[in-house]
MARZA-446494 format. One record per residue (C-alpha): residue in three letters; x, y, z. Coordinates in steps of 0.2 Angstrom, whole numbers, padded with zeros to 4 digits, always signed. Layout:
<rs>
ALAXYZ
...
</rs>
This chain:
<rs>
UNK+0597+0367+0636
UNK+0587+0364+0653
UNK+0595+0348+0656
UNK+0611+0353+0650
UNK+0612+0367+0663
UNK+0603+0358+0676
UNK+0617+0344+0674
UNK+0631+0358+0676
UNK+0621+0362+0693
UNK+0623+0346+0699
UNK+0641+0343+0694
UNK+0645+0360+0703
UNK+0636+0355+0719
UNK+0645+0340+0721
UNK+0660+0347+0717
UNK+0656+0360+0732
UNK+0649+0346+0742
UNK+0663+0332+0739
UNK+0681+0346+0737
UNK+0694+0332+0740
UNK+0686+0317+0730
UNK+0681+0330+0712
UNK+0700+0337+0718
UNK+0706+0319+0714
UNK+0697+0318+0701
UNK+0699+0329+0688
UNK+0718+0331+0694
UNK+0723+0318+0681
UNK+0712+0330+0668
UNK+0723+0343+0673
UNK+0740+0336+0670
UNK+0736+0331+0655
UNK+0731+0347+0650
UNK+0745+0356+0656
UNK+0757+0347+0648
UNK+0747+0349+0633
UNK+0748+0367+0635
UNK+0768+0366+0641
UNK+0773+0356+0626
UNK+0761+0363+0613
UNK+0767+0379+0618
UNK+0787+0378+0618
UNK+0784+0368+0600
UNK+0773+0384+0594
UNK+0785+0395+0603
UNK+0799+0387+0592
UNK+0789+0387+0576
UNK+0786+0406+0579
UNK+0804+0408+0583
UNK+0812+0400+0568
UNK+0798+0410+0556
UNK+0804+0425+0564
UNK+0822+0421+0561
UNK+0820+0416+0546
UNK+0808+0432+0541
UNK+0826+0441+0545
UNK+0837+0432+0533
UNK+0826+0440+0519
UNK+0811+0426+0512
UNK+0821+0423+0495
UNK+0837+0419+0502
UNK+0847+0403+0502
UNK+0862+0393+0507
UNK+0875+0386+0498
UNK+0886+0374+0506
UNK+0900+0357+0505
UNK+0887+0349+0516
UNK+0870+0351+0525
UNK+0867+0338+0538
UNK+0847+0339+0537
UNK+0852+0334+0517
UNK+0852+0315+0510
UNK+0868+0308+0509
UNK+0876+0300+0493
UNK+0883+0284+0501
UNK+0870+0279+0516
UNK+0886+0268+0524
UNK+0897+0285+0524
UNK+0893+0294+0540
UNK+0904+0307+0536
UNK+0900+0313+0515
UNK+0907+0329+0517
UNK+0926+0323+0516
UNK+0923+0315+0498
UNK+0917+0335+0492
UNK+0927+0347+0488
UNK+0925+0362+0497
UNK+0918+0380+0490
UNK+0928+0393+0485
UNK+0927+0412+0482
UNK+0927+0409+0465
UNK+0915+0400+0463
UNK+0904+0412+0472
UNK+0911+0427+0461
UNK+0906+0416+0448
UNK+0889+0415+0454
UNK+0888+0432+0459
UNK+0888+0437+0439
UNK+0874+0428+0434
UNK+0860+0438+0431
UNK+0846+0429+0442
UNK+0858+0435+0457
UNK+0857+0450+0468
UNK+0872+0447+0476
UNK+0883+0431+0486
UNK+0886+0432+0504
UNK+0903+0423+0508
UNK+0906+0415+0526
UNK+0922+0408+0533
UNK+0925+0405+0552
UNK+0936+0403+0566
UNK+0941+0407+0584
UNK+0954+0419+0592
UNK+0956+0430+0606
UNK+0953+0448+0606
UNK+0962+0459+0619
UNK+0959+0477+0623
UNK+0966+0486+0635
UNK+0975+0473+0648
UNK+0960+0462+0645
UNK+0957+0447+0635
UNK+0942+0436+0629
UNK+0947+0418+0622
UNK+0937+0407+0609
UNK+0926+0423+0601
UNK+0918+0417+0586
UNK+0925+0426+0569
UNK+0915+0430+0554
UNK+0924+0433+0539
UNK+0911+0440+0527
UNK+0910+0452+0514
UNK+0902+0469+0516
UNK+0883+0463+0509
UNK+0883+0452+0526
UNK+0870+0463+0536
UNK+0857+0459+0522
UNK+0855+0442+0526
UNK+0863+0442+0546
UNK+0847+0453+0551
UNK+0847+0462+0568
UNK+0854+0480+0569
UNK+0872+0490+0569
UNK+0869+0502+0581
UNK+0881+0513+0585
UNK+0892+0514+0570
UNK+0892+0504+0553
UNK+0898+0489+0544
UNK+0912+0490+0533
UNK+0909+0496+0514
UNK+0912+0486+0501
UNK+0930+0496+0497
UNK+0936+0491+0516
UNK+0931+0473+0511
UNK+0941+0473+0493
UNK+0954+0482+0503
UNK+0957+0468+0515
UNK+0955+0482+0531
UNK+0959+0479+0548
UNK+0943+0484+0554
UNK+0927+0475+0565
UNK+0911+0475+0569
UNK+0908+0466+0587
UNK+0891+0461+0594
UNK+0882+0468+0609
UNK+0890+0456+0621
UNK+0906+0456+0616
UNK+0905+0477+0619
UNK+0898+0476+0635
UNK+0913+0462+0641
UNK+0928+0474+0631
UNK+0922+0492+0636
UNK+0910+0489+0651
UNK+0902+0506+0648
UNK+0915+0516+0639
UNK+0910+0518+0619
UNK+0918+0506+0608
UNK+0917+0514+0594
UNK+0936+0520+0587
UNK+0944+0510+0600
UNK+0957+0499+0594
UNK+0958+0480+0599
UNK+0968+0464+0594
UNK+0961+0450+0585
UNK+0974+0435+0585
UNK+0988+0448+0590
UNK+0985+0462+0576
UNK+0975+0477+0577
UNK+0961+0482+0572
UNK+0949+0496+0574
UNK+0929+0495+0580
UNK+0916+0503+0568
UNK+0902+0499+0573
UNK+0891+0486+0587
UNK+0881+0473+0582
UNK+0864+0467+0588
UNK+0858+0452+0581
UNK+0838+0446+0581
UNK+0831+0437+0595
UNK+0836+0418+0592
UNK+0828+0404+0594
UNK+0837+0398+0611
UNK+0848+0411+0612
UNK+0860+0406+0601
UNK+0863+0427+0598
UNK+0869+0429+0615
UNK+0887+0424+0612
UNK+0905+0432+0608
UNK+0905+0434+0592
UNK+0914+0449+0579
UNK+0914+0451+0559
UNK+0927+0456+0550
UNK+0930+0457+0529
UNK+0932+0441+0521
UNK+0950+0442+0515
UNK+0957+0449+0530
UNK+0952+0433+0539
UNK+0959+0423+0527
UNK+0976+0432+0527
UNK+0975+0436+0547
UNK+0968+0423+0556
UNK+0970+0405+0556
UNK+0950+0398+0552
UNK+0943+0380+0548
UNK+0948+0380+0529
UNK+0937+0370+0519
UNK+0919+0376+0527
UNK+0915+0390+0516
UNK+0896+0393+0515
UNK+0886+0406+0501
UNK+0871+0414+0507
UNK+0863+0421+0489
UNK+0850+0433+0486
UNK+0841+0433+0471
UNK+0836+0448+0460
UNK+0818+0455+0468
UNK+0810+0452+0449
UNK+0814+0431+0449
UNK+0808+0418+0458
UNK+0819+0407+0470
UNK+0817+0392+0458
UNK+0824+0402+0446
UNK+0838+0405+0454
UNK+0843+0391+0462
UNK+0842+0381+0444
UNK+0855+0393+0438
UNK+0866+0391+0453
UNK+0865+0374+0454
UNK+0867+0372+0435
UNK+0883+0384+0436
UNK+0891+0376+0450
UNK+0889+0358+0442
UNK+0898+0366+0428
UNK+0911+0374+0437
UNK+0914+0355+0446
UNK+0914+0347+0427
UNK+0899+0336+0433
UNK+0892+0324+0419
UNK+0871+0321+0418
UNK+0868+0308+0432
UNK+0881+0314+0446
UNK+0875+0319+0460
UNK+0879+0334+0466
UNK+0894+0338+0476
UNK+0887+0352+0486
UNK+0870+0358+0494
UNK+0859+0370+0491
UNK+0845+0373+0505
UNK+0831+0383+0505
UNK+0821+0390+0519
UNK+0806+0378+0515
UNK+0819+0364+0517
UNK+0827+0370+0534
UNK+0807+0370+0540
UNK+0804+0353+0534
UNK+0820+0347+0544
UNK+0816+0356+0560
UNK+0799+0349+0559
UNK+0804+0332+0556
UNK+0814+0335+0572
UNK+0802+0340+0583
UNK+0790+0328+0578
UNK+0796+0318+0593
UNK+0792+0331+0605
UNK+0774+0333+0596
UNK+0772+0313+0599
UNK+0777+0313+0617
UNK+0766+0328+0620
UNK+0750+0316+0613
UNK+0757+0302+0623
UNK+0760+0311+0640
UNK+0743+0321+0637
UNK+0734+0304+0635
UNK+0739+0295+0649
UNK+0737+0312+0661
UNK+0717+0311+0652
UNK+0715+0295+0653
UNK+0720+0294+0675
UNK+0709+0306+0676
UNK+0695+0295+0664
UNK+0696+0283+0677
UNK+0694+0294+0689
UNK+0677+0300+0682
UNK+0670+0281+0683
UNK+0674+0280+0701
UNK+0668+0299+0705
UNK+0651+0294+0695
UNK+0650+0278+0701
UNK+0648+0283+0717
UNK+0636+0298+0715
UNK+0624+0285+0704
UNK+0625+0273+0721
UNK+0621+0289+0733
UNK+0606+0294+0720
UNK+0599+0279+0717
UNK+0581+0285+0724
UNK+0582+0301+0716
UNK+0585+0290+0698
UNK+0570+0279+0705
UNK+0559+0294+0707
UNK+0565+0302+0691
UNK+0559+0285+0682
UNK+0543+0284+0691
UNK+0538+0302+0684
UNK+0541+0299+0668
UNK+0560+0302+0665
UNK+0567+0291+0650
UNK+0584+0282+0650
UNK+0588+0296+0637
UNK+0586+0309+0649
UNK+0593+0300+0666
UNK+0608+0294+0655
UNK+0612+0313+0649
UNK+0611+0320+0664
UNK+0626+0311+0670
UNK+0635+0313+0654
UNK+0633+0331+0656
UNK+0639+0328+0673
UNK+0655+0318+0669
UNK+0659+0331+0656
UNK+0658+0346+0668
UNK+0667+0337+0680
UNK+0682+0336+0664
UNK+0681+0352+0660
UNK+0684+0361+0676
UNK+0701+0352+0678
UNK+0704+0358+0659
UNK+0701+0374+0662
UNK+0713+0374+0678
UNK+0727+0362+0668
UNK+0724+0377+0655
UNK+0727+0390+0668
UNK+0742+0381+0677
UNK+0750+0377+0658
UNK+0749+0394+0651
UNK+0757+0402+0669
UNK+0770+0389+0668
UNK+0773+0392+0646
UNK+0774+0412+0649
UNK+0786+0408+0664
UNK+0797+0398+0652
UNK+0798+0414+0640
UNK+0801+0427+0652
UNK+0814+0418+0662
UNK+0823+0405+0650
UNK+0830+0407+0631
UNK+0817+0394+0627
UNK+0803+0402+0617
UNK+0785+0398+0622
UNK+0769+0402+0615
UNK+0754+0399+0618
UNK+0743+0397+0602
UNK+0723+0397+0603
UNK+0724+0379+0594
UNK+0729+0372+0608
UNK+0718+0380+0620
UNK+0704+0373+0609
UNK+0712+0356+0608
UNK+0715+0356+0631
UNK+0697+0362+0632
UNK+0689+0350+0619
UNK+0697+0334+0624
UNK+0694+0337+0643
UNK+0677+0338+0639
UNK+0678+0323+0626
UNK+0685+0314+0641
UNK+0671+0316+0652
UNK+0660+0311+0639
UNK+0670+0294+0636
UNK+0672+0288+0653
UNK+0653+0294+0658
UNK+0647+0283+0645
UNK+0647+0267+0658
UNK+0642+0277+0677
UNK+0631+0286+0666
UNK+0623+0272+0658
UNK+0621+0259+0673
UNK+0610+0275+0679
UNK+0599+0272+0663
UNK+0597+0255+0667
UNK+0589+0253+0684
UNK+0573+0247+0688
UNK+0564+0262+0695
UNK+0555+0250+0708
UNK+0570+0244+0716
UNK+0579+0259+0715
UNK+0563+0267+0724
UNK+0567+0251+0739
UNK+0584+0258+0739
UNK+0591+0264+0756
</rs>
């Protein structure tokens, strides 16, 4: 430990004595730890995010869908598979709602509208048409009010649920609840405010109302052809149960032989994770490669830096030698040098990067989080880096003739 901490000295003294030529120095270090940190962050923040989101949706649930763009496609030369399936329909999923393995089925249609209340109008809101299970797998809260029961959905009611932003834009500060507004130019009456969980770039923060299934479809001009399922299974069976007997009903509703392919999709969570981690497997290969070249400027950096302390102590090596020191010992005191030198400008990259990561989450929709993995990983490779390009400076000290460097003036 003595000439470990003895090294440290000395690579703190010159740091002190030598401010602008260690600031160049380990600069380089700490760019590459900060982005590092940045990157490693927002990629952590987003896995956090999406585990959170998902958490929400319930662990078992899954999707059911004409096509899923993370899924592989029958023909590889069709870009666009989905107009070759035929689209789902709600009876299929009342079909699927009566097998046994299945809690219950979640039906979603869309479209856009404006809503009007009072004199005032907001244009392109996003409608939900859904049945009345919807909250189960939406997440988030209703608060003040309620969704609609499951009558008012077999009823085909005028009646909505509108999220946070969209009550805040209609009503300013009045309460919505009771109030009466027009959805593409029929009315219907507000039961209740909707706050969704935090999303993963804000996507939550955007007009949007629900309303019962059927009264979109006989109210409001939507996208036909797009319905998804979201299904539950029972709490006793496993998912893989499920989706075997949803997938094996809906192949027999469709009249598909053995050996067709499937003319729908059905997507887990797991396989959701598996595409967004293919998907960020770009940014996680631009954060090595931006971190490596940031490392290695300030790699070459260390040569210089060392090269020029092992010139100005050239006698002290000499004397060192003459009293006994062995190549061993000269060689790791530099190392220990060079690695100190690394590691200050990784723990300041660390610093800078972590400021910069919990500015990104407080003042942008981008989530950031900084994980102790990387941490570890900004610390240990700014030391490893040291170590690397010491190796030459530190070993050119090793070398020299203790008479001559004992001549040196």
């Amino acid at each position: 430990m003595t000439p470990m901490l003895e090294g440290v000295g000395i690579a703190l003294a010159s740091l002190r004595a030598h401010k602008l030529r260690a600031a160049l120095t380990i600069l380089g270090v700490a760019i590459g730890v900060v982005v590092v940190m940045v990157i490693g962050a927002l990629i952590a923040g987003f896995d956090k995010g999406l585990s959170d989101m998902l958490a929400s949706l319930g662990p078992k649930t899954f999707y059911v869908g004409r096509f899923w763009g993370g899924a592989q496609q029958d023909d590889p030369d069709d870009p666009n598979p989905w107009r070759r399936r035929p689209g789902l329909t709600i009876q299929e999923a009342q079909r699927l709602e009566d097998l046994p393995t299945i809690k219950f089925v979640v039906v979603d249609e869309n479209a856009q509208s404006d809503i009007e209340f009072d004199g005032k109008r907001l244009g392109a809101v996003s409608i939900q048409g859904r049945d009345a299970d919807w909250p189960n797998v939406s997440g988030g809260d209703i608060y003040p009010g309620r969704s609609y029961s499951h009558l008012e959905d077999v009823a085909n009611s005028r009646v909505v649920v509108i999220n946070e932003k969209v009550a805040e834009q209609l009503f300013v500060n009045r309460d919505p609840l009771g109030r009466r507004v027009k959805i593409a130019g029929l009315p219907y009456d507000v039961i209740g405010v909707y706050h969704p969980p935090t999303g993963l770039f804000g996507e939550g923060d955007q007009n949007e109302v629900f309303i019962p299934y059927g009264t979109l479809v006989k109210n409001v001009p939507y996208w036909q052809g797009w319905m998804d399922f979201f299904v539950a299974p029972e709490d006793s069976v496993a998912i893989q149960d499920a989706i075997d007997d949803v997938t094996m009903a809906m192949r027999t509703m469709r009249g598909l032989r053995p050996g067709q392919p499937n003319n729908f999709d059905v997507v887990t969570q797991d396989k959701y994770i598996e595409a967004v981690n293919s998907s960020t497997l770009m940014f996680k290969i631009v954060m090595a490669a931006l971190s490596m070249v940031g490392l290695m400027v300030g790699g070459i950096g260390v040569v210089a830096i060392m090269m020029i302390s092992v010139t100005e102590r050239t006698r002290e090596i000499g004397v060192r030698k003459a009293l006994g020191a062995t190549r061993q010992a000269i060689m790791w005191q530099f190392l220990v040098e060079a690695s100190t030198l690394t590691t200050v400008g990784g723990i300041i990259g660390m610093v800078v990067g972590g400021a910069i990561a919990a500015l990104l989450g407080a003042l942008t929709p981008v989530p950031a989080y900084v994980p102790l993995g990387s941490v570890v990983l900004a610390l240990f490779g700014a030391a490893f880096t040291g170590l690397l390009f010491g190796i030459y400076p530190a070993t050119k000290a090793a070398r020299l003739d203790p008479v001559e460097a004992l001549r040196y003036e």
